[in-house]
N, C-alpha and C positions, 0 to 999 in steps of 0.2 A: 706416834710421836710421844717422847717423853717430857715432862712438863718443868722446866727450869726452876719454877717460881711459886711458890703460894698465891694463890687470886682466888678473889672475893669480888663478885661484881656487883655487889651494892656496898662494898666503900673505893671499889677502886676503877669501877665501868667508866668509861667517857661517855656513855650512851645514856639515855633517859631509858630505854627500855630495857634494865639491866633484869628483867623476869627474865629474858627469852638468852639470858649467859647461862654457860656452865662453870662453877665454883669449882678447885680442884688444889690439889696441896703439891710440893715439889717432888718429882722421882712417882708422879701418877703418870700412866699410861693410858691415852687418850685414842682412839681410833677415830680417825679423819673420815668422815661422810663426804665427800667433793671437794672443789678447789675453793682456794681463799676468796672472798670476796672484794669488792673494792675498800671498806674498810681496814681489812686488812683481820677478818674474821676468818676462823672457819669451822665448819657443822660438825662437833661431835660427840663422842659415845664416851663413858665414865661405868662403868659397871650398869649399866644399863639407863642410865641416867645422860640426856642427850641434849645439847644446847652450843650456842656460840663461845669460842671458846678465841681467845686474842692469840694469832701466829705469833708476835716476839714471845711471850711466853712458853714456846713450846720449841723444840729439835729434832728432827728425824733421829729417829733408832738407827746406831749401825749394824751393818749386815755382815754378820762374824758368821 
């Protein structure tokens, strides 16, 4: 998935346990570990760097 947005999840998490976010900047490329969770999270990969990461934040890559 590609990442719409800059996020920062120690100023922009809703979660108190913003350690366990991955931070990522716009036009990064994120690899999905599993499905979303009910928050509305999902697990993933950043250049080897691996954490919760917020789905509206993020878009499926098209398939050119």
């Amino acid at each position: 998935m590609v990442a719409l947005f800059d996020y920062d999840p120690w100023e922009s998490s809703p979660n108190m346990d913003s350690d366990a976010e991955l931070g990522f900047h716009s036009g990064d490329i994120i690899y999905v570990l599993g499905h979303m969770d009910q928050d509305g999270f999902y697990f993933g990969d950043l250049h080897g760097r691996r954490g919760l990461v917020p789905s509206n934040f993020l878009q499926p890559l098209p398939w050119n």
